[in-house]
Wavefront OBJ file of the C-alpha trace (Angstrom):
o trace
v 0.000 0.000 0.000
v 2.738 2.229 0.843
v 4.571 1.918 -2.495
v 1.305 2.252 -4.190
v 1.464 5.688 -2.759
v 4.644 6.589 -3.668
v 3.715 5.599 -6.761
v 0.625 7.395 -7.159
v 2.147 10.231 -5.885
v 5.261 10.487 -7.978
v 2.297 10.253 -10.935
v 0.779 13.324 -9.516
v 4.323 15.123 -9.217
v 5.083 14.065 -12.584
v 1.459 15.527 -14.128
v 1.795 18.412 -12.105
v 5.649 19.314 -13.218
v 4.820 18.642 -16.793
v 1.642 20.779 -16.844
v 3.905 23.968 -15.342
v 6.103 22.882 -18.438
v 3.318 22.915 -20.633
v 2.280 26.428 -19.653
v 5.224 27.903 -18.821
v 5.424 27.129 -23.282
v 2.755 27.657 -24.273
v 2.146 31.816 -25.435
v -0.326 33.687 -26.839
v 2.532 34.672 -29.133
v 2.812 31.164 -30.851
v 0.663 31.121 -34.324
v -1.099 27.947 -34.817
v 0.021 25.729 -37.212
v 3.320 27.433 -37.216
v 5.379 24.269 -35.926
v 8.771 24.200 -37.398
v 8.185 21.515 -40.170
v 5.551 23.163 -41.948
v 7.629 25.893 -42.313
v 10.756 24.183 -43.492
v 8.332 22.286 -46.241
v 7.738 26.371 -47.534
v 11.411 27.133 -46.677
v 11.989 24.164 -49.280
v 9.549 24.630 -51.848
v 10.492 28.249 -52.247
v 14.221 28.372 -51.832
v 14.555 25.016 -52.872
v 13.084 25.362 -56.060
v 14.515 28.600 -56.982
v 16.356 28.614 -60.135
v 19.319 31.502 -59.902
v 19.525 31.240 -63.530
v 16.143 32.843 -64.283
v 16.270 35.230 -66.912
v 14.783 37.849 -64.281
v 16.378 37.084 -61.331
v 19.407 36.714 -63.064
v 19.321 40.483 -64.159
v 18.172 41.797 -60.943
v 21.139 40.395 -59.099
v 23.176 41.305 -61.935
v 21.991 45.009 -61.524
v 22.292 45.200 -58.328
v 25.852 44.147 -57.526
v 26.620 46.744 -60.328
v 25.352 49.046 -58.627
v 26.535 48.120 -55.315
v 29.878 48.023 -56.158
v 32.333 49.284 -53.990
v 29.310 50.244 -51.729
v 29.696 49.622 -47.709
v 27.727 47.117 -46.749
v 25.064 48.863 -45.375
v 24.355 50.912 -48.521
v 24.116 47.535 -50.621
v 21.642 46.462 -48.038
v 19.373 49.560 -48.456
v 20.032 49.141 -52.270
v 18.275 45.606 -52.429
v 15.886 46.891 -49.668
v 14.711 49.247 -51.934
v 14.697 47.010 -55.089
v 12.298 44.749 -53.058
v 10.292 47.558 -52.340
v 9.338 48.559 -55.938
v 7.941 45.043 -56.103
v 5.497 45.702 -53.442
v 4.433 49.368 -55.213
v 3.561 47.989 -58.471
v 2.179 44.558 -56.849
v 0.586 45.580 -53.618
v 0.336 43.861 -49.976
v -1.734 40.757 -49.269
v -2.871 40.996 -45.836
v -4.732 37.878 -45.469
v -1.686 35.593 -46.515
v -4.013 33.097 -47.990
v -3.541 30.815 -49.170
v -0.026 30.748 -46.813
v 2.971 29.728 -49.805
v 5.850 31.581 -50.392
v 6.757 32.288 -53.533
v 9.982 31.447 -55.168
v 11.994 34.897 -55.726
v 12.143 34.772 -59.275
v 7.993 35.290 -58.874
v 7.903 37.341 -56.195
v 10.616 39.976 -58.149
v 8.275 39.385 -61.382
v 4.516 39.536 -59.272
v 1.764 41.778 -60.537
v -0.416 40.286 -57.600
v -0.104 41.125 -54.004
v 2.702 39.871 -51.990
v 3.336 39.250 -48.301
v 6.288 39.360 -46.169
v 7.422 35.961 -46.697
v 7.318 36.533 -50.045
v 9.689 39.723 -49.283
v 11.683 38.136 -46.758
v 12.893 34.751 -49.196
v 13.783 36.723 -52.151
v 15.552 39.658 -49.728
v 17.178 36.645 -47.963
v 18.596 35.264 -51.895
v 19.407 38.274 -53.107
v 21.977 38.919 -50.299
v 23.079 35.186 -50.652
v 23.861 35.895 -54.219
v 25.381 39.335 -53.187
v 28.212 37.502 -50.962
v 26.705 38.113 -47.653
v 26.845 35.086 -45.501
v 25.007 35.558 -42.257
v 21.554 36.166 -43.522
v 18.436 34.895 -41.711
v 14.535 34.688 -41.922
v 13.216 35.637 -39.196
v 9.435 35.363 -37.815
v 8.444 37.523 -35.423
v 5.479 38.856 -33.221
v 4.257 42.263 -33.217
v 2.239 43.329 -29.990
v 1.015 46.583 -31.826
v -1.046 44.565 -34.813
v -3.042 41.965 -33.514
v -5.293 41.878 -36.337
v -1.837 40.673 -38.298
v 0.554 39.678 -35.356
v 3.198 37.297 -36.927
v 5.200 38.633 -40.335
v 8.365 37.667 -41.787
v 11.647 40.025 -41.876
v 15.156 39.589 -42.424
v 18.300 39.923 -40.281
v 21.868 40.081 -41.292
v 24.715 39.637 -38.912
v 27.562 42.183 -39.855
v 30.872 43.472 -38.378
v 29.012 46.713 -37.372
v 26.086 44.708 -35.673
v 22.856 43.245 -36.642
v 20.705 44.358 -39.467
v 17.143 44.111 -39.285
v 14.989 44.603 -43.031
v 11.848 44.510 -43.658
v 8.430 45.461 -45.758
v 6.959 48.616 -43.705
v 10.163 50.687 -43.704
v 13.070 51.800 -46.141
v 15.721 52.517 -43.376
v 18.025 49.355 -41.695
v 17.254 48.841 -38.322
v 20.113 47.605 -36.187
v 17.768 46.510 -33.078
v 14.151 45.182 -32.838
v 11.596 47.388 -30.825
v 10.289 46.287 -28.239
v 6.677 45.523 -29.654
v 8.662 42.902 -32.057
v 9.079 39.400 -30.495
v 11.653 37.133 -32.252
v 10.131 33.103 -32.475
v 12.033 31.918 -34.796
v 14.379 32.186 -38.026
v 15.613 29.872 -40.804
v 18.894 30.093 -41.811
v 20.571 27.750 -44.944
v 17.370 25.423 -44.001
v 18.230 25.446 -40.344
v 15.634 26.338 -37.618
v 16.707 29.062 -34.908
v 14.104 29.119 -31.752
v 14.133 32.296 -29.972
v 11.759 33.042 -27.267
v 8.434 31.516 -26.778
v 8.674 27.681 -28.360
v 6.278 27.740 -31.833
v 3.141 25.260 -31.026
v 3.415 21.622 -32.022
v -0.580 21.446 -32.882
l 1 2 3 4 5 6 7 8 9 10 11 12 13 14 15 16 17 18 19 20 21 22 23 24 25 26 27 28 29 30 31 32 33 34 35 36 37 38 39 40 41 42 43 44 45 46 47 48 49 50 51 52 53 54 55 56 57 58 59 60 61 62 63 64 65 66 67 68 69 70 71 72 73 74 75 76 77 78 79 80 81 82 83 84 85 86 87 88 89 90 91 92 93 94 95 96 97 98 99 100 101 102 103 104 105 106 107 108 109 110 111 112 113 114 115 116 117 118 119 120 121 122 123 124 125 126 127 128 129 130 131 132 133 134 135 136 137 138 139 140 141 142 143 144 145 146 147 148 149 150 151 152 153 154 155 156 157 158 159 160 161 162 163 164 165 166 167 168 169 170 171 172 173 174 175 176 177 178 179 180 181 182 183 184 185 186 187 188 189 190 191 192 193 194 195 196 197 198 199 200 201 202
């Protein structure tokens, strides 16, 4: 009887330890169906299947290291920053994200439909690639101040002068995250990054 107990009660310990594990990881900052896999299946399927040869994307990064050259590294940065931005004038913002693929970059730099940030993020996050620049990463994050729209992609790029943060609502480089942004995680060379709050498994 008394091992029973100790039994039973190391059961009840165990329950109660892994529920405080549970919700100590469980946010309301976690998208749903955001679980690491899903997105390395997109990761895949867009920078997987890009082709660097594309007649389009060819020229682009053509252009753009000519006119980067001998540029610091910051201005070659706000050069593509901007190039990806004159996408998103002539093909507009979807909002809704639905359905939720990301397009390879030689459609997103050739779209005359609306893009989101994932869209901007992979082709930002190739173009640099191609550009020489090696520390380069996709990174979700959570934005307190939109909860209509909370989670959207961005990219961050580790230099010698500090991180670099680049994304679709602003044409300057950010070299910190405000504090309404939440990191939860990144993809770099097809490699997951967890930062934060874990992403939900269901």
């Amino acid at each position: 009887m008394i091992f029973l107990r100790k039994i039973a009660a190391w059961l009840l310990g165990t329950a109660i330890v892994f529920t405080m594990f549970a919700t100590a990881h469980a946010s309301e900052l976690t998208p749903r169906m955001s679980f690491t896999p899903d997105r390395l299946v997109k990761w895949d399927a867009s920078v997987g299947a890009h082709n660097p040869m594309n007649a389009a994307w060819h020229q682009l990064v053509s252009e753009l290291r000519t006119a980067t050259q001998n540029q610091t590294r910051d201005l070659t940065l706000l050069a593509v920053q901007t190039r990806m931005l004159k996408v998103i004038e002539r093909a507009g913002i979807n909002y809704e994200e639905r359905p939720d693929v990301w397009m390879k970059p030689e459609d997103f730099i050739t779209a005359r439909t609306p893009v989101d940030s994932d869209d901007v993020a992979v082709a930002t996050y190739v173009a640099l690639k191609a550009l020489g620049f090696e520390h380069v990463e996709l990174l979700v994050i959570h934005n307190s101040m939109w909860p209509t729209k909370p989670y959207f992609a961005i990219v961050r790029v580790r230099t010698d002068d500090g991180d670099r943060y680049m994304h679709m609502y602003t044409q300057v480089l950010l070299d910190r995250l405000p504090p309404n942004m939440t990191p939860i995680y990144g993809i770099e060379d097809g490699t997951i990054h967890l930062y934060g709050k874990t992403p939900n498994r269901g």
